[in-house]
C-alpha positions in Angstrom: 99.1 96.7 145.6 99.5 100.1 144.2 96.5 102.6 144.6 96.7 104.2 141.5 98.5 103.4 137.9 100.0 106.9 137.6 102.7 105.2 140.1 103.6 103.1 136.9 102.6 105.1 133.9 102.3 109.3 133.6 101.6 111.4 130.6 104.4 113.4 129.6 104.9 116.6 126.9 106.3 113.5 124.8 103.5 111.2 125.7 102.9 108.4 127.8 105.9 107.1 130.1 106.3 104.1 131.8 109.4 105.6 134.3 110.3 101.6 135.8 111.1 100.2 132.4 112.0 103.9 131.0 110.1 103.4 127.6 107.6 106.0 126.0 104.6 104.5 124.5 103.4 106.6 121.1 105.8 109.0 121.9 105.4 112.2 120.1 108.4 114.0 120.4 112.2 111.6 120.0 112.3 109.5 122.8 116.1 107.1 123.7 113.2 103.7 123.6 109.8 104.1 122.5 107.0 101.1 122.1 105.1 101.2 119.1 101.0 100.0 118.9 100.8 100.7 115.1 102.1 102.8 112.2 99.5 105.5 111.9 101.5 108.8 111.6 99.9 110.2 115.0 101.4 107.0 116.8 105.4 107.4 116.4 107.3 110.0 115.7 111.2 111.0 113.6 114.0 110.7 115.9 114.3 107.8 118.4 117.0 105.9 119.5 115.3 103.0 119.1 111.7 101.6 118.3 110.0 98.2 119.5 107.1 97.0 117.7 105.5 93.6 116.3 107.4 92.2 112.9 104.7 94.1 110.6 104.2 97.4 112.1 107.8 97.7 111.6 108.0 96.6 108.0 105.3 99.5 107.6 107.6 102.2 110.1 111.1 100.5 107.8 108.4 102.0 104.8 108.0 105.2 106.5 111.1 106.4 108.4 113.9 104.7 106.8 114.9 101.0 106.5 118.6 102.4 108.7 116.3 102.9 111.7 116.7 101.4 114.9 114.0 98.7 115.5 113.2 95.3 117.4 110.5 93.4 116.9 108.4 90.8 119.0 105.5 88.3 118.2 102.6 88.5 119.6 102.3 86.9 123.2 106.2 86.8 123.7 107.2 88.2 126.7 110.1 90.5 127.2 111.7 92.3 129.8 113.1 95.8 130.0 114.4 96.9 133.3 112.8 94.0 134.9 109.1 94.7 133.8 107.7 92.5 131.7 106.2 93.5 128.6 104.2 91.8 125.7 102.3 92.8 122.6 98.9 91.6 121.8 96.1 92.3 119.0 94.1 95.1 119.1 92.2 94.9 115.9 93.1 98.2 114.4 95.2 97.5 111.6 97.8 95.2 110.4 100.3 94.8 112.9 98.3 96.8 115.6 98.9 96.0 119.3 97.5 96.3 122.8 100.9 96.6 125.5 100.9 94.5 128.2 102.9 95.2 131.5 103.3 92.9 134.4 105.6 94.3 137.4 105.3 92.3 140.6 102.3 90.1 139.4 100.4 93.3 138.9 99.1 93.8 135.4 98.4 97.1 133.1 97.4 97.0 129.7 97.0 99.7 127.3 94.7 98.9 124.3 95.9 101.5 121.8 94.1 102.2 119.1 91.5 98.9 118.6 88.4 98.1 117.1 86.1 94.4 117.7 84.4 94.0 114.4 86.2 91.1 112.0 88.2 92.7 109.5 90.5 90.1 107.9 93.3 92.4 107.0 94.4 92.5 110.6 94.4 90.1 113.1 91.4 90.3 115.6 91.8 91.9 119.3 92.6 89.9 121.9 90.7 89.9 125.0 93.6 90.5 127.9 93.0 90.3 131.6 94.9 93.1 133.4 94.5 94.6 137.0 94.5 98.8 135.2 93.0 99.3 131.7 94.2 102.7 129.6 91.6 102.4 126.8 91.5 104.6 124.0 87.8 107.0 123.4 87.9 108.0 120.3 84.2 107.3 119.8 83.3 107.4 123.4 79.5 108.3 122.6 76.6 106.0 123.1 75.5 107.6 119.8 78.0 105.8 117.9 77.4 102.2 116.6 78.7 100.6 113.4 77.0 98.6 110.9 78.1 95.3 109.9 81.7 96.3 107.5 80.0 94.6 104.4 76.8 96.2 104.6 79.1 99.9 104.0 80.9 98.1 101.1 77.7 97.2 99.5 76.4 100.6 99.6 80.1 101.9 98.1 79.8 99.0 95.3 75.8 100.4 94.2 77.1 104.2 94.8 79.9 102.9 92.4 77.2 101.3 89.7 74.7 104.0 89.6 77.3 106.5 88.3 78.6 104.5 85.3 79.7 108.1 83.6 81.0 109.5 86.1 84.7 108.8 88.2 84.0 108.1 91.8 86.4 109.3 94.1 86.6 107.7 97.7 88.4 109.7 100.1 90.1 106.8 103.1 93.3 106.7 105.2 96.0 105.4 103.4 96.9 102.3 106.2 94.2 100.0 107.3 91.4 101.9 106.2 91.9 101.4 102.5 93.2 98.1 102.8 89.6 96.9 104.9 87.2 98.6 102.3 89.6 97.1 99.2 89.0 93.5 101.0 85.2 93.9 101.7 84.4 95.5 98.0 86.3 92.5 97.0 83.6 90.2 98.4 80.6 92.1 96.7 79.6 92.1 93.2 82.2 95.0 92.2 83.0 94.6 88.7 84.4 98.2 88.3 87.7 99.0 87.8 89.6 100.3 90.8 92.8 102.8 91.2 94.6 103.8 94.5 96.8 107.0 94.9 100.6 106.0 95.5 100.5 106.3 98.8 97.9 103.8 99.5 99.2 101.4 96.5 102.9 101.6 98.5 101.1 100.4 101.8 98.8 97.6 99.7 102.5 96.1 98.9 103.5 96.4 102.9 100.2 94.4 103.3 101.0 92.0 100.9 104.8 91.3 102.7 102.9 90.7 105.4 101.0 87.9 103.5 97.8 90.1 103.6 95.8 89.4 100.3 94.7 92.5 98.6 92.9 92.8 95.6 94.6 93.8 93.0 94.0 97.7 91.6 95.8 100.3 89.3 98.5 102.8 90.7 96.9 106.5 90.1 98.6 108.6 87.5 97.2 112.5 88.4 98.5 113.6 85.2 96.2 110.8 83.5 93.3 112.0 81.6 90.7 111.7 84.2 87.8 111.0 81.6 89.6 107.5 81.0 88.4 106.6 84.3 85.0 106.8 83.8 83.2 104.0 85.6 85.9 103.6 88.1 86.4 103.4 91.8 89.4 105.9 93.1 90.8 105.5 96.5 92.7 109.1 97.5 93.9 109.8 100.8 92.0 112.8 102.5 94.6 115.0 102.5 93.7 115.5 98.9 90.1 116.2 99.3 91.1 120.2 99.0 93.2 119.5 96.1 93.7 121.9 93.1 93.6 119.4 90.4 90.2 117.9 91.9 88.6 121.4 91.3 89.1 121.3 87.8 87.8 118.0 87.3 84.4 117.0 85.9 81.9 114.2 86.2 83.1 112.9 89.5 81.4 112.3 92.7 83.1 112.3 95.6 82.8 110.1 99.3 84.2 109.4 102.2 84.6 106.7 104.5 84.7 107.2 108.6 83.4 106.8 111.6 82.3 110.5 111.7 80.3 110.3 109.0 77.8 108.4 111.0 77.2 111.8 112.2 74.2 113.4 109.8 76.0 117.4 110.4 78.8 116.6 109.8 78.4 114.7 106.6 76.2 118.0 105.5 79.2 119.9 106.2 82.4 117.9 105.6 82.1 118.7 101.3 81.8 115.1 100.0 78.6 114.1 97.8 78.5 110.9 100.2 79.5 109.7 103.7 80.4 106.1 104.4 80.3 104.9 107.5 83.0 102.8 108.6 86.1 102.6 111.5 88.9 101.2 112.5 87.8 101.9 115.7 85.5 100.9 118.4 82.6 101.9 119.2 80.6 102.7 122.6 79.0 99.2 122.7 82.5 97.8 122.3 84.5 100.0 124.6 82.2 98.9 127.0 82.7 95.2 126.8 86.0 95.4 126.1 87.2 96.8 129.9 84.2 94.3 131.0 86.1 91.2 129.6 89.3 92.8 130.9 88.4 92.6 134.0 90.0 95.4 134.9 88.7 97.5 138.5 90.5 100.4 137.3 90.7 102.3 134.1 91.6 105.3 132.8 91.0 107.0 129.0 93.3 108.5 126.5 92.9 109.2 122.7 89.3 110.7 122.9 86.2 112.4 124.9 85.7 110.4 128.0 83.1 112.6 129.7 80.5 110.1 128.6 82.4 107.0 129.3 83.6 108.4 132.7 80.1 109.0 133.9 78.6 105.6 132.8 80.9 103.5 134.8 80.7 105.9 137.9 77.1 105.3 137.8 76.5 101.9 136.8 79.5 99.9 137.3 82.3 99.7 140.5 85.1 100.2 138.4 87.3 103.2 139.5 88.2 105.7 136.7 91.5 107.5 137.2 93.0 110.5 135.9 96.6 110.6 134.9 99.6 111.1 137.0 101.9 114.2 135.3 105.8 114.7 134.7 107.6 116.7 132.6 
């Protein structure tokens, strides 16, 4: 058995490389094959000679690079080869269409989560727990200070934020895939009577969702040259990029939120410029990274996406698992 998973997998300039089956994973720069875990912008990249994903992440990459693009797609837990190494897609829980990559090569097994998260959200389907010989986990939120409440308990404090401001617009500032789509299905299931409108971008993706046979609640496409005062008593959903906006600077009677992970963190919510911070992530948190590379069963692991100091010391100190560093090529 190899010693270390940098004989299999290295981080390149264009990201990481698997060299046996020739594939990039994520890649950032154009790669000739590149495996996809999910459609968030920071995940793929313009260019490739081809792209392998599941069936829905590409519907959503068709929806962002061009339906003439080069893609194949696999269902979950069908195993295919390329260059003789094995290689299947599996839930990770982020959003819809979000996978973990599993390789097997000579009956030993690597899995790389990508992006994931363990609470239910019903948009996606949920992780799957994968046994693997070498774990790369992602870290986002690799800090024992970070915990998430139960997803509903955030969308009843959104739905009374919402209430209590019947004369004002409230603007809710959420990433355009999977984020909004989660927070439109859990409002859903509280007492929300309000009206609701989503910028274009995040109506476009509600329609991917819906291809996808993903129920979404139904809302109003946002017209920015609409008189804002006709949406008094309404929920907006706006992308962040937005948040800096110069038609939101001359608007009036609005407050203003946003939901993340980060604003679990009290200095940052004092200084991000929102009225309100929500919460809420498509990610998982320390309690979960933790049990997810203890169900893996994996002896070795290594971190990417994210601050591992933290995670790195904990299971030097507490657990027998070896962490390993990344092998390097151009």
């Amino acid at each position: 058995m190899r010693q270390s998973i940098t004989d299999l997998i290295k981080y390149t300039s264009s990201g990481l490389y698997c060299s046996v089956a020739d594939v990039w994973i994520d890649p950032s720069k154009p790669v000739k094959r590149a495996l996809i875990t999910h459609a968030h912008m920071d995940h793929f990249t313009f260019g490739c000679d081809e792209y392998i994903s599941t069936f829905e992440t590409a519907i959503i990459l068709k929806d962002r690079l061009g339906k003439e693009i080069n893609i194949k797609t696999y269902d979950y837990n069908k195993e295919f080869k390329i260059n003789g190494t094995k290689i299947s897609f599996h839930p990770s829980g982020h959003i819809l269409g979000s996978s973990q990559i599993k390789f097997n090569l000579a009956e030993e097994k690597w899995l790389i989560t990508g992006d994931f998260k363990r609470q239910k959200d019903e948009t996606c389907k949920e992780y799957e727990i994968v046994k693997t010989d070498f774990l790369i986990s992602e870290s986002t939120f690799g800090l024992p200070i970070f915990k998430w409440d139960e997803p509903q308990n955030t969308a009843i404090d959104i739905t009374k934020w919402v209430s209590h401001s019947p004369k004002k617009v409230s603007i809710l500032f959420c990433y355009s895939l999977g984020k909004a789509q989660r927070l439109l299905n859990e409002i859903s299931k509280t007492n929300f009577k309000n009206n609701i409108h989503t910028h274009r971008s995040i109506f476009k993706v509600n329609n991917c969702y819906k291809k996808s046979g993903i129920d979404i609640v139904k809302t109003n496409k946002f017209d920015q040259t609409k008189n804002i005062a006709d949406l008094k008593g309404s929920l907006l959903l706006l992308p962040p990029a937005l948040h800096r906006s110069a038609f939101l600077k001359n608007l009036k009677d609005i407050q203003t939120g946003f939901a993340s992970g980060w604003m679990s963190i009290r200095a940052l919510r004092k200084r991000s410029g929102y009225d309100k911070g929500f919460s809420i992530s498509d990610h998982a948190d320390w309690d979960a990274i933790l049990n997810t590379i203890k169900e893996s069963q994996a002896k070795n692991v290594f971190f990417h996406h994210g601050d591992s100091e933290a995670l790195n010391r904990y299971l030097k100190e507490k657990t027998s698992i070896n962490v390993l560093e990344f092998g390097y090529t151009k």
